[in-house]
N, C-alpha and C positions, 0 to 999 in steps of 0.2 A: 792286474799289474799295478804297482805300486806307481807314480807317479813324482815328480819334482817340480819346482817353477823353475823357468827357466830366468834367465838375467842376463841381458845386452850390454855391450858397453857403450859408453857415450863418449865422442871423443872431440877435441876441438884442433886444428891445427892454427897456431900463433904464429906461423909464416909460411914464405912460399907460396905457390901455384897454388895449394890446395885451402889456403886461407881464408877464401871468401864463400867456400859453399857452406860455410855454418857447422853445424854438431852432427857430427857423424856418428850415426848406431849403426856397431857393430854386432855381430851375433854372437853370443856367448854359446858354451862358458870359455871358448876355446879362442880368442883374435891373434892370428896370426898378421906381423906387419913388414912387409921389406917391399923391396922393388917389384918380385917375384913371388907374392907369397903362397902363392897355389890357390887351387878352388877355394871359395869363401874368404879367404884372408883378407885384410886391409892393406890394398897396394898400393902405397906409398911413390907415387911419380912424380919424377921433373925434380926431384932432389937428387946433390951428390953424394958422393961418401956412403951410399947406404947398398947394404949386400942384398941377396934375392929374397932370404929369409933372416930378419934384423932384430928383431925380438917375439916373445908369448907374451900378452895379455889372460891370466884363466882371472874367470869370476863363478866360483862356484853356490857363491850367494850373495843379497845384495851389499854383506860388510869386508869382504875376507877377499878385494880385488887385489891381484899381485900381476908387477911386470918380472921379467926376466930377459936377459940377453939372448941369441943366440949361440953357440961357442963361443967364439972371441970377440963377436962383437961390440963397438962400444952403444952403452945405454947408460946414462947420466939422469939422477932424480932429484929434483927438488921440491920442495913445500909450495915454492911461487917463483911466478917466470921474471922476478927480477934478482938475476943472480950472473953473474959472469961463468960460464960453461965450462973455461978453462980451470978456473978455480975449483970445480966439481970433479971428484974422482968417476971414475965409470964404475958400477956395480958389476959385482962376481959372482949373484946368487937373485935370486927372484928377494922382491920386496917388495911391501905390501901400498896401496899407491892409496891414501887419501883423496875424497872429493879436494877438486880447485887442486890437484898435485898437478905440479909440471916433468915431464920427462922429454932428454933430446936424444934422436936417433943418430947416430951417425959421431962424424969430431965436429969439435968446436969448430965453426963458421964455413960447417958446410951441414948437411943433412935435416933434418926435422925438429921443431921444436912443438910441442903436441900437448895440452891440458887434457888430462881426465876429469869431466865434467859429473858424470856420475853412474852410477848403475840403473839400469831402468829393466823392473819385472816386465814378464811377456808372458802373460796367461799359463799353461803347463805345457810341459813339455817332456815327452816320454823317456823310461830310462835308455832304453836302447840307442836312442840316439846320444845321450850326454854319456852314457860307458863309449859308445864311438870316438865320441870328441876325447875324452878323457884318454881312452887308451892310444892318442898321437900324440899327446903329449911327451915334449921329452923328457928323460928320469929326471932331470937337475928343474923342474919343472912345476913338481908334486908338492900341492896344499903343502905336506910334510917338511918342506923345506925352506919355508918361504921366510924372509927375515924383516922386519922394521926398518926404517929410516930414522935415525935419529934426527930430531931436526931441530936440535941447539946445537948441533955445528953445522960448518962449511963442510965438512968433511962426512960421509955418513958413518955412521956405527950400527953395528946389527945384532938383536937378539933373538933368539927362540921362540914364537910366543906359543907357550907349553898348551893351555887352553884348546887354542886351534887347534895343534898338531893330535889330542885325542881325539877332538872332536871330529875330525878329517878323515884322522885314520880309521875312527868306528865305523864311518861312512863309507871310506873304498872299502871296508873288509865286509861291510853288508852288498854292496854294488859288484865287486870284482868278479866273486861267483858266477854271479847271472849275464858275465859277457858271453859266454859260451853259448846260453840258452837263448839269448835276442840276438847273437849272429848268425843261428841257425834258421830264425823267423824271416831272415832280409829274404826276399825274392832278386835273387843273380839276376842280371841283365845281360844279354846277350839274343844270340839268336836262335830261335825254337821252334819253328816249320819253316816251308818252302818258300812261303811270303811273295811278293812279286822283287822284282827288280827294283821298278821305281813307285811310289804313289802320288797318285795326282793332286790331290787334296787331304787335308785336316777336318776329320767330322770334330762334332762336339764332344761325340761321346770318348772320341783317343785325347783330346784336351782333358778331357776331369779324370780320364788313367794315368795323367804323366806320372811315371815312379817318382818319389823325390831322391829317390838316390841319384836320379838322371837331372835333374833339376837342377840340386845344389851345386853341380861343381859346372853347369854350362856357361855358366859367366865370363870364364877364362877366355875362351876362344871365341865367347861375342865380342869382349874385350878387344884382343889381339887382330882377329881378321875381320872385325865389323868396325865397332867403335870408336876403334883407334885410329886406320884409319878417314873415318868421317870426321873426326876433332883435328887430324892432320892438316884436313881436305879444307876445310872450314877455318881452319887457324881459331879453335876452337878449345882450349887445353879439358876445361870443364868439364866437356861431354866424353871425354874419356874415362874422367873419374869418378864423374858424377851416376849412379845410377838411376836414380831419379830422373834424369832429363834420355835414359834413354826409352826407345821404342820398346815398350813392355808387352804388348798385344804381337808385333811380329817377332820377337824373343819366345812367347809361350807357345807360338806357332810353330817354331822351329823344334821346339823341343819335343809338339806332338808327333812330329814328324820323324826324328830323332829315333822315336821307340817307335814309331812303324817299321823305317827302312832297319832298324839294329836287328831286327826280331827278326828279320826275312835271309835266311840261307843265301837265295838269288839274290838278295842284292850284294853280299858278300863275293859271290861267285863270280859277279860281274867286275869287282873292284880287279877281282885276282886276275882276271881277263886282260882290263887295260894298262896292267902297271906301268909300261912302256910309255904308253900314248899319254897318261894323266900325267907323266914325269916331264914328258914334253911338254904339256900345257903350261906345268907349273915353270917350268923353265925360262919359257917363252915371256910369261908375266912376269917374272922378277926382272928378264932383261930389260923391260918398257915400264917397269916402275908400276903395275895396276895391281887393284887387289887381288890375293891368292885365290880366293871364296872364288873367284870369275873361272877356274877352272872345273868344277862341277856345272857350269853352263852345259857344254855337251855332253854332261851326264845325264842329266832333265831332258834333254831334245833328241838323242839318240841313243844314250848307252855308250855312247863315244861307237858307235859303227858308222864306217862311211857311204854303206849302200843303202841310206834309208832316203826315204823321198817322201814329202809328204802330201794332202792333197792338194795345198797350195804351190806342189811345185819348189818348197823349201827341200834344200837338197845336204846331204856328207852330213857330218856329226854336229856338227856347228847349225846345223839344217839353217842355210842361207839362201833366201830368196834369188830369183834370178838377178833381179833389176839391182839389188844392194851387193851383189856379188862382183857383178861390171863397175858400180860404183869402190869399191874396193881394189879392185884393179885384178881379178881372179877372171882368169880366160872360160867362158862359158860360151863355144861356140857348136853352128852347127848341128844344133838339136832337132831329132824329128819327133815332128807334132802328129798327137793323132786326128786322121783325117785330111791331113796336108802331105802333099806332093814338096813343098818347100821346106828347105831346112832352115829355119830362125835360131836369130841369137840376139839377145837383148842389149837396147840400145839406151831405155833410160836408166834413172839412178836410182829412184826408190819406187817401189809397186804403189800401182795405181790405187783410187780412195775405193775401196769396196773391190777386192782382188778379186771374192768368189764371184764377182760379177762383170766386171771389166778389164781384166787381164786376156788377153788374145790368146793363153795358154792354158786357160780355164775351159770345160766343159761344164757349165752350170748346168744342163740337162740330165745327168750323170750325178747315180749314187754320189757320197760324199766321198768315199773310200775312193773314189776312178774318176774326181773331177780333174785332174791333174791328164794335160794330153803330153807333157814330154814325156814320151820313150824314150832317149838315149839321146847323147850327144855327143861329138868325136872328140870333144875336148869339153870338161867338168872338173878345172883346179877346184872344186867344192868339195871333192871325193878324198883332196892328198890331204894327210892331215898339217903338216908344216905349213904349208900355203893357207890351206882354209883357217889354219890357227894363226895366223898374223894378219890375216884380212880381218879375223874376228877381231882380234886385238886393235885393231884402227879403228874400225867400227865401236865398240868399249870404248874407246878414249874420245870419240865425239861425245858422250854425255858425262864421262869423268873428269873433263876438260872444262865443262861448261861451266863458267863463274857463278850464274844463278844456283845449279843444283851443286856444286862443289861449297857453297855458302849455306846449303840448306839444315846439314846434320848429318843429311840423309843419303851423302852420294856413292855410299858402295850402294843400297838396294835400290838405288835408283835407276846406277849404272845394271844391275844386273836386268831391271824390270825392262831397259831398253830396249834389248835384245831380243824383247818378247811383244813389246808395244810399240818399237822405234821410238829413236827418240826425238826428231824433228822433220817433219818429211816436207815438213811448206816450205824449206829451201832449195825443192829440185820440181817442185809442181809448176808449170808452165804460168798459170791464175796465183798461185802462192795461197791457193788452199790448205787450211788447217786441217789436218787430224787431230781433232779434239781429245782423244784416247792416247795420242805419241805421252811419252811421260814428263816433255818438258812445259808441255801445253794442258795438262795433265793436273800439275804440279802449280801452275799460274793461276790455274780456275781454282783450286783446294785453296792457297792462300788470299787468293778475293774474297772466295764465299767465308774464311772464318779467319779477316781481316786480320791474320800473322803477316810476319817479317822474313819467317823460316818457319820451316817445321821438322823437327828431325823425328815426327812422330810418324809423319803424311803415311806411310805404309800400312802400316798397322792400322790406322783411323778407316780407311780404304778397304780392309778385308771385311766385306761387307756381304760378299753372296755364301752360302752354305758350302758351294762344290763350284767344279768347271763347267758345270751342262745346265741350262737350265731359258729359258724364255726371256727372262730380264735381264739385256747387258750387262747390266753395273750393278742392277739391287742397291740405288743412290749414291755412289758409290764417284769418285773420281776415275775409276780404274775396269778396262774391260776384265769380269769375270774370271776369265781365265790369267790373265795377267797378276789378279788377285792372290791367285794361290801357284804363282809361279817362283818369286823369290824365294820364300823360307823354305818350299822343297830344296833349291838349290843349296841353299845358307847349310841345312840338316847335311845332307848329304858329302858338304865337304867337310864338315866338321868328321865326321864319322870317317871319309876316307883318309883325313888327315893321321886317325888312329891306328886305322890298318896300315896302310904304309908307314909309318915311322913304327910299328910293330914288328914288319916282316919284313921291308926293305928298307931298313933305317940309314942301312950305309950305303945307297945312291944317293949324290950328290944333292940332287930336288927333294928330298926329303931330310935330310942329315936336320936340316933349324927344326923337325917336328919330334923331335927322339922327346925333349923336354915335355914332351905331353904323356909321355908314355912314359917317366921315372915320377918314382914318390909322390907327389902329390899331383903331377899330372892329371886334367879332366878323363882322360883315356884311362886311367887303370881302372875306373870301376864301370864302364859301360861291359866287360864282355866280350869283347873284340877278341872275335878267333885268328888260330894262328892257319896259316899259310896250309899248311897239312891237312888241318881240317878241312880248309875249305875244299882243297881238290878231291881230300876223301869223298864228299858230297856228290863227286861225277861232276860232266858235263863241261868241266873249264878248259880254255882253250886260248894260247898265246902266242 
């Protein structure tokens, strides 16, 4: 296979919010720029005036860069950004942008002001991927048509420039051929055995599989239901746009995760199971303001079924401990113990320091599977899902609330890793015993020991053990083992149910803001995501 260099763009923004993070490299040969620009694009935020998709950047080599508008969008070029905007016409056709060019997004004294800094080569880069890029391009778009700036006036002038245009065209007419033959090589994504439901952990060896077809376009919705809100959360604008500053280790976690649960039929199966109850959740979270991502929480802890109980006595989908259940204000009475003649119902607020050992409702004697001695209870609000899903929701909002972790970067996975490690429990301990593992106690020791301010990394820094099972709590680690590999399961998994649902039930109400993931450039059209039919073709589903 023939091969090309690829070429990046460089780009600088000369005002606004996004001014101060320096030269931005974009990916070539294709940069997409507006508010919304789809996977890969350069999203342009906290500007007004400017549409979802506001202009093309192509760079097909390092001399021959051209912008272009979108439809009617206005796009203004200049030689140098001292120029008055309004005295600048908007361009009707792609032209070709000089190193040190200035171009503005949007109208005059609103939207973006942006220098092209220059083209910067990136080693090779295969054809298959730049005919991909190339064939989204739109027609009014094409090398072929690209015109000049004249720039002895105010006003632009445009010519032909003949050269290129053969030069261009001899190249798509050797390239165009061969789209047919390199989109037959991509390997589809989707799902292809039985897989389980949910997985516990990211080996190393699903990390060095990830497709990059799956790869490239995950940005969006770490974007949208991680990042965004953590820059919210923080009063942070940066970390939303900035890639760089985000969590890259629990990002490529998420994606191994990603091509596990997509590949797995059952966990499909299971999506089509709770549509109801995940509509619920999501419901529930937009009412109280918390991240969306918080509603795959009871996907990771039960499959969203309310009859699961686990050996610690965590109980319903949410699996809520007894002690944090009463503290929640969910009626959990009446329960018979095995071995006891008396029916208990719990009276403190957060389970004792070492459960499998001092909880009065523990059999530490007893397999691990049967340490758990409630039997039954006459009253278990843990089991209904509305109730146990607003208790959960309270519970959430103690670590999403928290100034310290809301200031970190970090505080969607923080909030999620709560739920799994608690998040402060020395405020209901009689001694005000720490849980050195809760995550806000957690999160205190990680910024001592490597004398930060914040970390909106800490997650990722933390995934430090191989799997869930193993002899060494932490593997040095700030974070109990299992806690480790508890978020970006969660994080994968809504991402992906976020697909399925706005695929199949786009028009319920809780789903309706997710359809946008699932048109044009949406991260969901290339994962795979079966339809509805399929899945119950598969057997087994049940609603």
């Amino acid at each position: 296979m023939s091969t090309q260099e690829r070429w990046d763009v460089v780009l600088r923004f000369l005002d606004g919010p996004l001014m101060y993070q320096g030269d931005v490299v974009c990916r070539g040969p294709v940069v997409r720029m507006g508010a919304k620009p789809g996977p890969g694009g350069l999203r342009v935020e906290g500007y007004r005036g400017l549409d979802d998709r506001q202009a093309t950047i192509t760079a097909y080599d390092g001399s021959t860069v051209a912008i272009a508008p979108v439809g009617a969008n206005q796009v203004r070029v200049s030689t140098h950004a001292n120029v008055d905007w309004n005295e600048i016409l908007p361009i009707s056709a792609p032209v070709y942008l000089d190193k040190d060019a200035v171009f503005h997004l949007g109208p005059p004294g609103r939207g973006a002001t942006i220098c092209f800094v220059e083209c910067r080569r990136l080693g090779v880069w295969e054809q298959r991927q730049i005919l991909s890029e190339a064939s989204q391009v739109q027609p009014g778009v094409q090398p072929s048509n690209v015109r000049e700036l004249d720039t002895g006036r105010g006003v632009p002038r445009w010519f032909i420039p003949a050269m290129a245009v053969g030069a261009l065209a001899i190249a798509m007419g050797v390239l165009v051929p061969l789209i047919g033959e390199f989109q037959r090589e991509i390997n589809p994504l989707g799902p292809v055995d039985e897989g389980e439901e949910y997985y516990e952990f990211v080996t190393k060896e699903v990390l060095a599989e990830i497709p990059p077809e799956l790869a490239e376009g995950i940005n969006q919705p770490f974007h949208d239901f991680v990042m965004g809100p953590n820059a919210e959360a923080a009063d942070w604008k940066q970390l939303a746009v900035r890639q760089d500053t985000w969590d890259q280790r629990y990002l490529t976690y998420v994606q191994g995760s990603m091509n596990q649960h997509l590949r797995a039929w059952a966990f499909w199966r299971r999506l089509e199971a709770i549509v109801d109850d995940y509509a619920a959740v999501v419901s529930i979270l937009r009412e109280t303001d918390l991240p969306l991502v918080l509603a795959a929480v009871p996907y990771q802890e039960s499959g969203y079924r309310t009859d699961r109980t686990s050996p610690a006595c965590a109980a319903g989908m949410w699996q809520l401990m007894p002690e944090v259940a009463n503290r929640m204000e969910l009626s959990v009475r009446g329960c018979k113990l095995r071995g006891s003649q008396s029916l208990w119902s719990p009276t403190a607020l957060a389970p004792p320091i070492n459960v499998y050992k001092n909880a009065e409702y523990i059999d530490d004697t007893q397999p691990f599977a049967s340490k758990c001695r409630i039997q039954g209870c006459e009253i278990d609000e843990r089991k209904d899902v509305v109730a146990s899903t607003r208790a959960a929701v309270r519970l959430l909002a103690e670590a999403w609330n928290d100034d310290e972790l809301r200031a970190s970067g970090a505080a969607v996975q923080l909030t999620i890793l709560s739920h799994n490690a608690g998040y402060d429990d020395s405020r209901f301990d009689p001694r005000g015993r720490v849980k050195k593992l809760n995550v806000l106690h957690a999160y205190r020791r990680w910024l001592e020991a490597t004398n930060q301010e914040r970390a909106p990394d800490f997650y990722g820094q933390n995934i430090t053990c191989d799997s869930t099972q193993g002899e060494d709590m932490t593997c040095g680690g700030a974070l109990h083992r299992e806690t480790q590999h508890y978020a970006y399961n969660i994080t994968a998994q809504h991402f992906l149910a976020v697909c399925y649902y706005a695929e199949n039930y786009g028009g319920m109400g809780a789903f309706k803001d997710w359809n946008q993931y699932v048109r044009g450039e949406g991260y969901c059209t290339q994962l795979g995501v079966p339809t509805a039919d399929e899945v119950r073709a598969k057997g087994g589903v049940k609603r």
